[in-house]
Each structure stands twice: as C-alpha cells, then as structure tokens.
C-alpha positions, 0 to 999 in steps of 0.5 A: 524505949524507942532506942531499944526497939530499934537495936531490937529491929537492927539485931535480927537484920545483923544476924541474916546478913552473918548467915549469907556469908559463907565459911573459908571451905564452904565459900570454896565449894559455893563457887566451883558450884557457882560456874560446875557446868560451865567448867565441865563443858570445856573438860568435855572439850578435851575429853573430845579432843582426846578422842576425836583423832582417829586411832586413838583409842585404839592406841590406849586400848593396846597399852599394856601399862594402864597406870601410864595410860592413867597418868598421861590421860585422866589429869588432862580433862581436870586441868581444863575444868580447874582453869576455865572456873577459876578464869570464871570466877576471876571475870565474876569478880571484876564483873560484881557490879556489872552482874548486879546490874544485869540482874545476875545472882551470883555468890560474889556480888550477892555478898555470899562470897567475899572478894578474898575468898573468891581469889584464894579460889583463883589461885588454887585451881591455877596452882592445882591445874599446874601441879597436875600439868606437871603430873602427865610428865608431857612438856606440850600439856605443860606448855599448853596451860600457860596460854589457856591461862594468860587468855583467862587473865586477859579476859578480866584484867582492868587494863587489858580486859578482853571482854570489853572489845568487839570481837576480840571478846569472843574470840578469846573465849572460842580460842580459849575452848578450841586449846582445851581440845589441842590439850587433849589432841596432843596427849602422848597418845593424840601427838603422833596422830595428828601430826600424821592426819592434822585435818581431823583434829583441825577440823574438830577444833575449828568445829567446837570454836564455831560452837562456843562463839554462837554460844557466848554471842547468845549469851551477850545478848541476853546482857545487851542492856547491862553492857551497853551501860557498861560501855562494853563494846560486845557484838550484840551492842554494836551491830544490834540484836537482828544483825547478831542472830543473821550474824550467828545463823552464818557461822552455824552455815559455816560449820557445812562449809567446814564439813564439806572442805574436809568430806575427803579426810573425815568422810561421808557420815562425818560430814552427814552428821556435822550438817545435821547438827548444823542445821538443828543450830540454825532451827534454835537460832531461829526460834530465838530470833523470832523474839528478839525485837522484844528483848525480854533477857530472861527469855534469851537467857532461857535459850541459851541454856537450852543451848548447852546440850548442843555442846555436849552433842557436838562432842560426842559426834566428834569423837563418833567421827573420828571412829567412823573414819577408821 
C-alpha cells in the first residue's frame, strides 16, 4: 500500500519534469528568445555603422538598383545578431553551473533546454551567419565573420576562455561590438568613405567600444559573487566594487575627451551631443555607486538593464552625427 502511494507520488513529479523540457523547434526559439535583445543590440551595432559614415546614405539613396542596395546592405545587420546569440548561448552553456550559482534563469541550466539542443543552435546561427556573408558578395564582410566569430569562441572555450581573464574579458566583448560596427562601416556602400574621412568611423567605433565595456563592467558586477567562487579574474573581483564604478566614471569622461580629439572631423553639434550623452552615463553610474557598498546583485542587475537604452541612444546620435556633419 505504501509502494503504491509513493509510485503515485513520484508520477506527477516525472511528468512536469517531461513538460519543462522543450521540443527540437521549440528549444530553438526558447534560446534566440533567451539573448533577443542582447543580439539585436549588436545588429544595431551595425546598423549604426552602416550609417554613421558621412555620405552614406546618400550614396544608397542614388543607387538605381535597389536589389543591389538590398543585397549588399540588409544581410549585414542579421550576420551580427546570428553570431553574437549564438556566442551567447555557447557562453550560457559553458557557464551552466556558474549561472545557477549567480541565481541566473536561464533555459539551459535550468533543464528547459538540453546541452544538444543548445549547440545545434550554435552551429546553426554560425553556419547561417556565413551563408549570408557570402550572400552580400562583399570579400571584406566575409573576411569580417571569421574574427567576430573566433572572439565568440574564444570567450567560452575551457582551455583559452577569455572571460575568465582580467581585462582582457572585457576587452573582447568590446572588440567584439566595435567589428560589428566595421561590419556595417565597410559595406560596398561604407568602404570608399571611410577610407577618405577614416576619423569618423574611428570615432563612432571607439565610442560604441567605451559603451559596452561600462555595460559588461556592470554587469560583472552584479556576478561578483558567482565569479569570484568561480575563480574568475573579472574587474569587479579584482580591483573591487568602489574601484570599478571610479573605474567606469573615467571611461564615460573618456568619451569627451574622445569627442573633443575629433571636434575638427565631426564638428561642434557632434561633439555637443557625445558630451551630453556622456554625461547622462556618468549620472547613472553615480546613482548605482551610491549603493554599491551594499552589493544587493539584484539591484545592480536592475540597473543595468536600465543601461540598455543607453546603447540604443548612442546609436542613433551616431548616425544623427554622421548627417550633420555633411
């Protein structure tokens, strides 16, 4: 009698753990869905550097043939999002363990999504980006994948695993966003103009680099605890909390300085607009500083979420600059 009503017990348990996991096609969906937005930032990325070089768009306006303009243009901002989620889900499944540990939700560690599932989606948004690489017909777009994919791998890979060094961490994922802007700058329509004014596409990149380093430093910080029982050597665990928010506070003060080096190739309202936007960086930092020494990491994950239409603004002032100036 007891047997029975234990198998009872255990049956309805089997049966929710069943319902959890995801089908092939479902699974697939669950994890593009899982990093969207995070994807769509650094397609955006391209898209700004598709159009921050100045006389660009002019130049795709003129075009005649709209399907070349198409062709050689529309694949670009879609190689980025492929890639960056799949090297998103590659980390999320090297970092199972470490995301259950930082209290993190997501499919794979939370047995949504199995661990084949998860490199069947890998392999598919790699394959793909490459495939519609090959679709612009541009040699330099192609040529681009294959460092924006090696950084991707790097980042995760056991043996090298970028993510796990000071610094260097960092500085991958912001070398990683600033070749998703190249990707765009150096489309058929991007090249020539840059090659003729290289400042301002310089200037936009090292910009947007800034940008996402402050962003990933944040959030790092909101992981400070996970990681530093992982033994990962990030910012935030090796300088501390306080030390990394001055840290940051200088890189967004960076940005003027950046703006001001090029006020003779961008001009005046350029430069007006990167201050400004430099300064809105340095007030949000602050506030989160003010409540750092407490350390609440669902609080500083908060905020850096909030963090996320920043990008978005500095993109579109980008591309606002690069009109301007003409």
């Amino acid at each position: 009698m007891s047997t029975l009503s234990s198998l009872r017990r255990r049956k309805p348990a089997k049966e929710g753990k069943e319902r959890t996991r995801c089908g092939w096609v479902a699974s697939q969906v669950v994890l593009f869905n899982s990093r969207r937005k995070w994807g769509l930032l650094y397609s955006l990325a391209t898209v700004a550097g598709l159009l921050c070089v100045p006389g660009v768009i002019q130049g795709m306006a003129s075009d005649p043939d709209i399907f070349r303009v198409i062709q050689t243009t529309a694949p670009l901002p879609a190689i980025s999002l492929l890639i960056a989620t799949g090297m998103y889900i590659l980390n999320d499944l090297v970092d199972a363990d470490l995301d259950k540990a930082n209290g993190k939700k997501r499919p794979i560690p939370s047995g949504q999504v199995s661990k084949k599932q998860a490199a069947v989606f890998i392999v598919s948004t790699s394959g793909l980006a490459i495939i519609l690489s090959a679709v612009t017909l541009n040699g330099i777009s192609l040529l681009l994948v294959m460092p924006m994919m090696a950084i991707g791998i790097m980042y995760s890979a056991p043996r090298i695993a970028l993510m796990d060094r000071f610094i260097v961490k960092t500085l991958s994922i912001s070398a990683f966003y600033a070749i998703c802007a190249l990707l765009g700058i150096t489309s058929t329509y991007g090249i020539e103009l840059a090659l003729e004014n290289p400042v301002a596409p310089v200037y936009s990149m090292t910009l947007l680099g800034i940008m996402i380093f402050i962003s990933s430093t944040l959030n790092d910080l909101g992981d400070i605890d996970g990681d530093r029982a992982g033994k990962r050597r990030t910012i935030p665990v090796v300088i501390g909390a306080k030390a990394t928010i001055r840290l940051l506070v200088l890189l967004a003060t960076g940005m003027i300085a950046t703006s001001l080096a090029t006020y003779e190739s961008i001009g005046p309202i350029s430069v007006a607009l990167s201050s400004l936007f430099a300064l809105l960086v340095i007030s949000r930092l602050k506030k989160i500083g003010d409540g750092v020494a407490r350390l609440d990491a669902e609080v500083i994950r908060i905020q850096h979420k909030r963090i996320f239409p920043l990008h978005m603004l500095l993109q579109l002032l980008l591309v606002v600059s690069a009109v301007i100036v003409i």
